[in-house]
C-alpha positions as CSV (number, residue, x, y, z in Angstrom):
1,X,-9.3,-6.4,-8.2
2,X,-7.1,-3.5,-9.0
3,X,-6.0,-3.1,-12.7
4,X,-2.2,-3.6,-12.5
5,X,-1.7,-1.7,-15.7
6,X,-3.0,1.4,-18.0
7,X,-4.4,4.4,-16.1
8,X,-2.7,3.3,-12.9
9,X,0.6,2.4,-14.7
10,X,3.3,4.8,-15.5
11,X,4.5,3.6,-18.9
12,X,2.6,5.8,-21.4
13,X,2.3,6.0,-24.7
14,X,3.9,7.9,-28.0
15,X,1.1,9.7,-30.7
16,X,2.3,6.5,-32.8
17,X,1.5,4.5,-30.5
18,X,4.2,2.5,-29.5
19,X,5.3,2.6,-25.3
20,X,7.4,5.6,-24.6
21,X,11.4,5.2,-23.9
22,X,12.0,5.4,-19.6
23,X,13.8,8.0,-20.7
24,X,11.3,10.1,-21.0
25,X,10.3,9.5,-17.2
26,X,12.7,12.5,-16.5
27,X,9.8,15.1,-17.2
28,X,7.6,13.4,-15.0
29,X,9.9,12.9,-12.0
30,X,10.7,17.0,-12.8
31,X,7.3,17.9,-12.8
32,X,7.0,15.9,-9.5
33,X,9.5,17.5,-7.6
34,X,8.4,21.0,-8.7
35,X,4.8,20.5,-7.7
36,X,5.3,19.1,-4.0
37,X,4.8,22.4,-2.5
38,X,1.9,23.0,-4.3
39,X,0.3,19.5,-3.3
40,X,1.5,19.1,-0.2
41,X,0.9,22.8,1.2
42,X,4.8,22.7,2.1
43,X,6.9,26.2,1.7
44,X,9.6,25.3,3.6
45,X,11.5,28.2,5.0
46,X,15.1,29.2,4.0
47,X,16.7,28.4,7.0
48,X,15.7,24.9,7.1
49,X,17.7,22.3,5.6
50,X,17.3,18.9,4.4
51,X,18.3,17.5,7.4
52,X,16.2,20.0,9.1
53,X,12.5,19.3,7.5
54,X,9.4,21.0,8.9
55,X,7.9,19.4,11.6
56,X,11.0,18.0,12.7
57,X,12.4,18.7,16.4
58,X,16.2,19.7,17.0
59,X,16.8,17.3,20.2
60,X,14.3,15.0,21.8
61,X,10.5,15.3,21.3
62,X,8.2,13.8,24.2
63,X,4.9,12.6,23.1
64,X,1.9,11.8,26.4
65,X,-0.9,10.5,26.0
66,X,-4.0,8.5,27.9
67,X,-3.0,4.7,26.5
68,X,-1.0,3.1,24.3
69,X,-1.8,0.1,22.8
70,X,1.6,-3.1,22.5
71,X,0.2,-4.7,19.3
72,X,2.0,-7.3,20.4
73,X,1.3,-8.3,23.6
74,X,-2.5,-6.6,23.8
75,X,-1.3,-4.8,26.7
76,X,-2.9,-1.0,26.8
77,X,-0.6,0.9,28.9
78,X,-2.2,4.1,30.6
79,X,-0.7,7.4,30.6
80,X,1.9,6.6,28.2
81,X,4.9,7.8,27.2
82,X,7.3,8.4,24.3
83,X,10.6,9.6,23.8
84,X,11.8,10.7,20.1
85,X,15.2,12.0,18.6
86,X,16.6,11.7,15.2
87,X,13.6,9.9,13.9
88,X,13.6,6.8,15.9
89,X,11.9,5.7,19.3
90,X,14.5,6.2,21.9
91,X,12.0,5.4,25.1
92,X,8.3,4.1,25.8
93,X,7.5,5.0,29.1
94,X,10.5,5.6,30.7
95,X,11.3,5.6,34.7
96,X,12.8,9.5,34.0
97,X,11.6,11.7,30.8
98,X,14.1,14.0,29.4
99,X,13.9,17.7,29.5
100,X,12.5,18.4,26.2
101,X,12.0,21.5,24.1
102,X,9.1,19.7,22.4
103,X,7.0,18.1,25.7
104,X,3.3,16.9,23.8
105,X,0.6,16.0,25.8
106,X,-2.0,14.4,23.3
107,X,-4.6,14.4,25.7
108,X,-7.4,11.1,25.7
109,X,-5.9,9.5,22.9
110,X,-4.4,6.4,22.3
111,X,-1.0,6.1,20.9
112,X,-0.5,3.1,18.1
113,X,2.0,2.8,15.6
114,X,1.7,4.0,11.8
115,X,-0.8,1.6,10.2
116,X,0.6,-0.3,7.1
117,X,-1.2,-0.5,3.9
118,X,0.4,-3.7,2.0
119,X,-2.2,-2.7,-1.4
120,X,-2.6,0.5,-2.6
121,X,-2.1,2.3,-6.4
122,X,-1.4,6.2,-5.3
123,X,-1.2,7.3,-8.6
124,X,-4.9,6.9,-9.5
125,X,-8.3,6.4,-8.6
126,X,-11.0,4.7,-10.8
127,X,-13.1,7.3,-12.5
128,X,-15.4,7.1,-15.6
129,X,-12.1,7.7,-17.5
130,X,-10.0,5.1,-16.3
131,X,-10.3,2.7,-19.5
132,X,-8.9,5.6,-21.3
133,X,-6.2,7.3,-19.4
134,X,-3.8,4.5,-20.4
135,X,-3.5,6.4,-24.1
136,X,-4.5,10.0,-22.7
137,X,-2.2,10.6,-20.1
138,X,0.7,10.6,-19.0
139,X,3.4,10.4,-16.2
140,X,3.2,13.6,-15.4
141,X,-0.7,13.2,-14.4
142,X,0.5,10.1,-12.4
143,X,3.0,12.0,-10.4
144,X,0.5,14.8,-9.5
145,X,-2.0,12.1,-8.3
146,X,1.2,10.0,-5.9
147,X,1.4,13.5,-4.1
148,X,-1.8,14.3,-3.3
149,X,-3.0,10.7,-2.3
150,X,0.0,10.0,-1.3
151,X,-0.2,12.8,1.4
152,X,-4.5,11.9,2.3
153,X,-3.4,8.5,3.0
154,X,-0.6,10.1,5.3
155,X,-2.8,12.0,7.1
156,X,-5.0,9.2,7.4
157,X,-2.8,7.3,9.4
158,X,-1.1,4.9,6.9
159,X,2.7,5.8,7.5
160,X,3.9,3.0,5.1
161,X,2.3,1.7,1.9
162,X,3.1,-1.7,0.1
163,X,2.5,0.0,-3.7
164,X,2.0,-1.2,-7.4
165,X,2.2,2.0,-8.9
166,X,4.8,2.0,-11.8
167,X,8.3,4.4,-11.8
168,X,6.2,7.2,-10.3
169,X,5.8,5.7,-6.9
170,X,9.6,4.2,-7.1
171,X,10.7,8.4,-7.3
172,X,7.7,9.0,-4.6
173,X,9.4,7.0,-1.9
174,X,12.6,8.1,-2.8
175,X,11.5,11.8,-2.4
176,X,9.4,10.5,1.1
177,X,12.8,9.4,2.1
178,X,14.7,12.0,1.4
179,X,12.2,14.3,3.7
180,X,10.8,16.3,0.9
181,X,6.9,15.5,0.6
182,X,4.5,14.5,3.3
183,X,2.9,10.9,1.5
184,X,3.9,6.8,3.1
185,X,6.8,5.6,3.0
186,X,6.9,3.3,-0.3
187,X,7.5,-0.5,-0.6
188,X,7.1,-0.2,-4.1
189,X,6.9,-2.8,-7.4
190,X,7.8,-1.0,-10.6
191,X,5.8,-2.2,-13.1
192,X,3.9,-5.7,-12.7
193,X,4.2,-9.0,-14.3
194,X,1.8,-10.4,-16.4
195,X,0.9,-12.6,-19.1
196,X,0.2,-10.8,-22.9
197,X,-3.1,-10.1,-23.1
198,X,-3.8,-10.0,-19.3
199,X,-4.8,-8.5,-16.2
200,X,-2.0,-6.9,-15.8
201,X,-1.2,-6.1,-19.5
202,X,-3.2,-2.7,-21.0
203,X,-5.8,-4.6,-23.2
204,X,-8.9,-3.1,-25.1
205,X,-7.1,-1.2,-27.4
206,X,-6.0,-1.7,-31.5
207,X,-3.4,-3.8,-32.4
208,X,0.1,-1.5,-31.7
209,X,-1.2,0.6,-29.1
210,X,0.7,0.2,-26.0
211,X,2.1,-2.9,-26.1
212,X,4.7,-4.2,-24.1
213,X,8.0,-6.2,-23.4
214,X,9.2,-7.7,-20.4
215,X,10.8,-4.2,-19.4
216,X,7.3,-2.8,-19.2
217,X,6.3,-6.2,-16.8
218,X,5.0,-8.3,-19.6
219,X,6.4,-11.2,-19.8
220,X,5.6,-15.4,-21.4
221,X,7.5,-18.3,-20.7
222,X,10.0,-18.5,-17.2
223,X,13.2,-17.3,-19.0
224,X,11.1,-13.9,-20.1
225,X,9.7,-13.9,-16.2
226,X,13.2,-13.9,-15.2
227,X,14.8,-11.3,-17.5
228,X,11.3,-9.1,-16.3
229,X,12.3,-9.6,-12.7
230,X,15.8,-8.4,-13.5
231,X,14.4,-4.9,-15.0
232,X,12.1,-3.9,-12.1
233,X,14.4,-5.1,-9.4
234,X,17.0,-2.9,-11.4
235,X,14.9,0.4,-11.6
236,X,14.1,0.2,-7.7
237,X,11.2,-2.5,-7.6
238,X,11.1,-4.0,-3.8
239,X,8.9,-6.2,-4.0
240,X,7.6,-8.0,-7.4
241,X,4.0,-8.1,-8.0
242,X,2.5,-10.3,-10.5
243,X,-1.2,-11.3,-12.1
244,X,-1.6,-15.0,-11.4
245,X,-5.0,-15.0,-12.8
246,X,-7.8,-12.9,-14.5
247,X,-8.9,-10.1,-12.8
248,X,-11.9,-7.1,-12.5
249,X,-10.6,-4.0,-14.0
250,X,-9.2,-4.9,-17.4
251,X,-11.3,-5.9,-20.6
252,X,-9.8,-9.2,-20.8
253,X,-11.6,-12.6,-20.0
254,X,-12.8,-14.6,-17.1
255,X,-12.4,-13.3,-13.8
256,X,-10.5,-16.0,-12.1
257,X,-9.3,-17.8,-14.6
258,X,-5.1,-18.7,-14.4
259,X,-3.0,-17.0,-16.4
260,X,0.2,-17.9,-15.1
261,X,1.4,-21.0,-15.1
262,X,3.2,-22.9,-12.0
263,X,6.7,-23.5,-13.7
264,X,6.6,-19.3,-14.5
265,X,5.6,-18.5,-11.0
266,X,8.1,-21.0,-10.0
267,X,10.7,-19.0,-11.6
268,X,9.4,-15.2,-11.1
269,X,9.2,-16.8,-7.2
270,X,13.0,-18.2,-7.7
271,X,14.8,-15.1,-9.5
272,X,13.4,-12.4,-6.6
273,X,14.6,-14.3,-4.3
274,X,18.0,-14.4,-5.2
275,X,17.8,-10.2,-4.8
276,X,16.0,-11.0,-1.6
277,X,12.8,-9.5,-3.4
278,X,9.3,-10.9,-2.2
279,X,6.3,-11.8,-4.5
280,X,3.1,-10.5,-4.5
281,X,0.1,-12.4,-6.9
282,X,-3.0,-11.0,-7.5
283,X,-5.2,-14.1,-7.8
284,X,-8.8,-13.7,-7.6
285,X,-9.8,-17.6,-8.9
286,X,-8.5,-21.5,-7.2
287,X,-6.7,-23.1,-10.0
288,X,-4.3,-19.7,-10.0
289,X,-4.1,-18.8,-6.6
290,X,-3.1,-22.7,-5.3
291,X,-0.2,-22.4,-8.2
292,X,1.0,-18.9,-6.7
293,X,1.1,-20.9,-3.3
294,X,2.7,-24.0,-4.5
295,X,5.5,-21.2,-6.2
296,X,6.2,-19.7,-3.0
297,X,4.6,-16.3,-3.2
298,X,4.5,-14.2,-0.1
299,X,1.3,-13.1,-0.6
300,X,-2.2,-13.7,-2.4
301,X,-3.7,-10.1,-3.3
302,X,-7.9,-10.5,-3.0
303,X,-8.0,-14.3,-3.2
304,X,-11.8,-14.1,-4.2
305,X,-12.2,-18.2,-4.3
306,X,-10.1,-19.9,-1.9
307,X,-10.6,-24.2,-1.6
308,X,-9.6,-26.1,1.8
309,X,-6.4,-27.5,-0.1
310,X,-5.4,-23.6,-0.7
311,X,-6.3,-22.9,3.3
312,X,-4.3,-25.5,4.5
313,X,-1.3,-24.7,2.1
314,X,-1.6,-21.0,2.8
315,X,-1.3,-21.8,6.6
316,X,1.3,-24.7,6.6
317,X,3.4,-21.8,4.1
318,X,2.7,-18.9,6.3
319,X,1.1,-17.2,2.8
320,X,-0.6,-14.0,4.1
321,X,-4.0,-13.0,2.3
322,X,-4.7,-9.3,1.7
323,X,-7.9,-9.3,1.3
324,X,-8.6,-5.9,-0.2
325,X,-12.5,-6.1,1.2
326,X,-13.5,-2.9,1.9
327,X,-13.5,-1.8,-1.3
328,X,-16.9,-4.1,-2.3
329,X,-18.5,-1.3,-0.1
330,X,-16.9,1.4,-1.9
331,X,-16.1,0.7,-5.7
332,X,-17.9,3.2,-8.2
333,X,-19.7,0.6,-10.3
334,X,-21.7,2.8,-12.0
335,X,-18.5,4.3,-13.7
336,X,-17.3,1.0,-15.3
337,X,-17.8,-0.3,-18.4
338,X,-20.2,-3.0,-18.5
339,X,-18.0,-6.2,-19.2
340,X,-15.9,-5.2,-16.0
341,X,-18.9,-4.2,-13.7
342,X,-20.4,-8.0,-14.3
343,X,-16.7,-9.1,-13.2
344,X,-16.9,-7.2,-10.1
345,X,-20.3,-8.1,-9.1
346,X,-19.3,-11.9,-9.8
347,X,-16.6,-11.9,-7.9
348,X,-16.9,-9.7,-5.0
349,X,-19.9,-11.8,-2.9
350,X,-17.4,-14.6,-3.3
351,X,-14.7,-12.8,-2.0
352,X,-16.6,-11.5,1.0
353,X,-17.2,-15.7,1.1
354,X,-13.8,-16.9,1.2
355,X,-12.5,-14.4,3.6
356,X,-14.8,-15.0,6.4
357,X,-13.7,-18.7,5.8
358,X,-10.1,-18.0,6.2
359,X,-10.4,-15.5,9.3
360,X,-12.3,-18.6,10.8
361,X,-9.5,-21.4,10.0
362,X,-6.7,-18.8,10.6
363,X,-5.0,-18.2,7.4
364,X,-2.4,-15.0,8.2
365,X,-3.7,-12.5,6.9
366,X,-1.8,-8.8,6.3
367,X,-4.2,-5.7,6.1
368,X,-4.7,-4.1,2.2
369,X,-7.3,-1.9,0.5
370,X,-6.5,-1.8,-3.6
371,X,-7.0,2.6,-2.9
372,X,-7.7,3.7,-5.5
373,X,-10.2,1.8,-6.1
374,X,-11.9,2.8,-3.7
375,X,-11.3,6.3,-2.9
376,X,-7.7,6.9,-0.8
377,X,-7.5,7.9,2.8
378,X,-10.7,5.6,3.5
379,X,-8.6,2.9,4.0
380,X,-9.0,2.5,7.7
381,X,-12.5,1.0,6.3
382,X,-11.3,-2.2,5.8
383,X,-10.1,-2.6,9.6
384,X,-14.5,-3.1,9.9
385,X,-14.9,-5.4,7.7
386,X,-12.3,-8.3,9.7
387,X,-14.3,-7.1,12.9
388,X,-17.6,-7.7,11.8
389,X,-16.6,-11.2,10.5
390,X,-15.9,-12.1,13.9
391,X,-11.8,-11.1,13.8
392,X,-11.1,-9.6,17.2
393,X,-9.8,-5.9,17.4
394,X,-6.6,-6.1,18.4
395,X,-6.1,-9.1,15.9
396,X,-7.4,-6.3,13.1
397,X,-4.7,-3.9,14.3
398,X,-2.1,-6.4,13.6
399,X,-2.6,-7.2,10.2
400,X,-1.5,-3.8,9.8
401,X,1.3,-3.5,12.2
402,X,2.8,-6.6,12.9
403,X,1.6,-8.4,10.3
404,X,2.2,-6.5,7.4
405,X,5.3,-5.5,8.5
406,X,6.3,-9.1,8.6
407,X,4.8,-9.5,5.0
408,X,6.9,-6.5,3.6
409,X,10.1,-7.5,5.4
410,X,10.3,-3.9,7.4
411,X,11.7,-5.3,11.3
412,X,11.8,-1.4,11.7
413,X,8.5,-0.3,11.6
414,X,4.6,-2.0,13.5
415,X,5.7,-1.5,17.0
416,X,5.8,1.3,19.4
417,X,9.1,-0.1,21.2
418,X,12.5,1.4,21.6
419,X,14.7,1.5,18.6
420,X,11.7,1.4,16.0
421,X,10.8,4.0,13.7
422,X,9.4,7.0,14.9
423,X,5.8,6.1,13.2
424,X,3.2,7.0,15.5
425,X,-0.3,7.6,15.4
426,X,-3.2,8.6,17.6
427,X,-6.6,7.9,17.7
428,X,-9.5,9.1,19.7
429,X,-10.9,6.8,22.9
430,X,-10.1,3.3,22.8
431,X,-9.7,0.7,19.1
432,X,-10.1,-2.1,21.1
433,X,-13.3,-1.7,22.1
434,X,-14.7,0.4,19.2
435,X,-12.7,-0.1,16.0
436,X,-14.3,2.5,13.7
437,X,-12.4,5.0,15.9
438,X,-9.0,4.3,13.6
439,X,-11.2,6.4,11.0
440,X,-10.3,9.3,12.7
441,X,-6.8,9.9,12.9
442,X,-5.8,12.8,15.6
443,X,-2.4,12.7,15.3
444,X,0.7,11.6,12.6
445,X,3.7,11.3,13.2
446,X,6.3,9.9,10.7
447,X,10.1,9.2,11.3
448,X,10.1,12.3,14.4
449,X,7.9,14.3,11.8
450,X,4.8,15.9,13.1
451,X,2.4,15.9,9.7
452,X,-1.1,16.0,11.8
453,X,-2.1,17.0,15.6
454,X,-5.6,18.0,15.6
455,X,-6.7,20.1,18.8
456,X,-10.1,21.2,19.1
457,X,-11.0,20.4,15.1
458,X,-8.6,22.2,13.8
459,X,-5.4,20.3,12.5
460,X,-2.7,22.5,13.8
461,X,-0.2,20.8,12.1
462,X,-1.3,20.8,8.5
463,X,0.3,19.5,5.8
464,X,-1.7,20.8,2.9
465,X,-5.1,21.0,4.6
């Protein structure tokens, strides 16, 4: 549903009117780097390094807890153990634990690894002004936003994102990389593909104003979908996300209806795979989202209408669904303009449809919220809304650990097992019998890196709270 372009897109705009030069990026990614310690409540101290970043042990760090919960087997292990040095897993429950400066008992908790969001767009959030920020703002304002949501969707659990958020969030996971901010670490797309005049080009506007090329994502006919690939896989795009169809938030046509055609998906599908790139395709109506499938896409964003034919295909392709539900609870339709709230409440009932229809024939599916769109760190919603349509809880934990770690091609990360990344999370009592429970994170942990430990209410780890 998300709009792939405009306020959540970092390509602004000149006073003439015409899309700003990357050049001009530079500010932004300055005025990024100056304002982390302000956003993310980090002054780091002289004497630590960059090797050396707060929250991060010298030697091994021994985490205890009640249970913890193999994603992969179901198995919920009781007073658990972990060993952790130099950002990886070195032992789950091992026959001896290591002396260890840092020994942390966690108490009734149970240990889970650092949920995945495969959807999100940290550098906005739909507001009354949303259909206007594409000419009004700028980078800058974009870069501001990927810190602070990026670091409440941290704290929230989410230790990796999947997200469509333009040059701002390419710099963001660079920077999370690098140890200097507290936000996920970023899968991210660049800008993305779309037809002229579509969902994921900025539309509503005169003639002139922020129009776009295939360096800005937009792209017609399969040898421009190739040369667009090219650009956002060379500025840092790792994965390539594209508009199949219509969509909600933009002022452009029919919700569903294609806009892509199958011999340009063919070749967006073909040229990222040659970089060993994935595709992602919002598609929200049949025609579009059974021509993204037929292309080879690795994954159908929302899927609103989905046939038996597309099922089947999906299944037979291993095509995960990211349904991106929750946000039908959550999306401030009061603050849209009236065109694209009659989209939204078109589509979302059938959306809701067509999900509980592939949960029941077993279509993969790989867990993703569109935040922003509804409002970040609530993302741990959407792990309800599989439950209640009859998913199991474990099953809802893996499509964002196992799953969408298979979906964004990270081996590293959706496990708690020895040689992983050090992304662990804690959550109160038990998520297999009560999943709501994931909506109140205790305890982050990313890459060795305390961010959160919460102890009697109060987060005594903080990282700008």
């Amino acid at each position: 549903m998300k709009r792939c372009n405009g306020s959540f897109r970092s390509i602004s705009a000149n006073p003439d009117g015409r899309v700003r030069d990357r050049a001009t990026l530079i500010p932004a990614v300055a005025i990024l780097v100056l304002t982390m310690p302000a956003l993310t409540g980090i002054a780091a101290p002289e004497h630590l390094t960059a090797q050396e970043p707060m929250g991060m042990y010298a030697g091994p760090t021994v985490l205890r807890a009640a249970r913890l919960l193999d994603v992969e087997t179901g198995e919920m292990h009781r007073d658990a153990v972990i060993v952790v040095e130099d950002g990886l897993i070195t032992a789950v429950n091992p026959a001896s634990v290591p002396d260890a400066m840092h020994d942390m008992d966690l108490g009734d908790v149970t240990l889970l690894p650092g949920f995945i969001d495969t959807h999100t767009h940290l550098g906005g959030q739909v507001s009354a002004t949303s259909f206007t920020d594409a000419v009004t703002r700028t980078e800058a304002y974009e870069a501001f936003n990927a810190v602070k949501y990026g670091g409440i969707t941290l704290r929230a659990g989410f230790t990796t994102v999947r997200d469509f958020g333009g040059d701002v969030t390419v710099e963001l996971g660079r920077a999370v990389e690098r140890g200097d901010i507290a936000a996920p670490r970023v899968i991210p797309s660049r800008n993305s593909l779309g037809i002229t005049g579509g969902h994921c080009d900025v539309t509503g506007f005169a003639p002139g104003i922020r129009e776009g090329g295939p360096e800005e994502g937009i792209a017609d006919g399969p040898w421009e979908v190739v040369e667009a690939v090219r650009y956002q896989i060379k500025h840092g795009a790792r994965v390539i996300k594209t508009c199949a169809t219509a969509g909600v938030l933009s002022m452009e046509g029919p919700v569903g209806a294609q806009q892509y055609t199958l011999e340009e998906l063919t070749a967006m599908v073909e040229e990222a795979a040659r970089h060993g790139i994935r595709v992602a395709a919002h598609a929200h109506g049949p025609e579009g989202v059974l021509a993204a499938v037929q292309a080879g896409v690795a994954s159908i964003e929302h899927g609103s209408i989905l046939t038996d034919e597309i099922m089947d295909l999906m299944v037979e392709k291993g095509t995960y669904l990211v349904p991106t539900t929750y946000l039908v609870d959550r999306i401030a339709l009061d603050q849209l303009p009236p065109l694209v709230r009659a989209k939204a409440e078109e589509i979302t009932p059938l959306a809701r449809q067509s999900l509980q229809r592939a949960i029941d024939r077993g279509v993969p599916i790989a867990f993703g919220t569109d935040a922003a769109v509804l409002p970040h760190g609530e993302n741990a919603g959407e792990f309800g809304i599989y439950v209640g349509m009859g998913m199991s809880e474990l099953d809802a934990l893996r499509t964002a650990t196992i799953h969408a770690a298979d979906l964004l091609d990270t081996p590293d990360r959706g496990r708690l097992a020895e040689g992983m990344l050090a992304d662990i999370i804690a959550v109160p009592g038990n998520p297999l019998g009560d999943i709501e429970v994931t909506r109140d994170v205790r305890f982050v942990m990313q890459g060795g890196r305390v961010i959160k430990h919460v102890v009697g209410g109060r987060d005594m780890h903080s990282m700008g709270r």
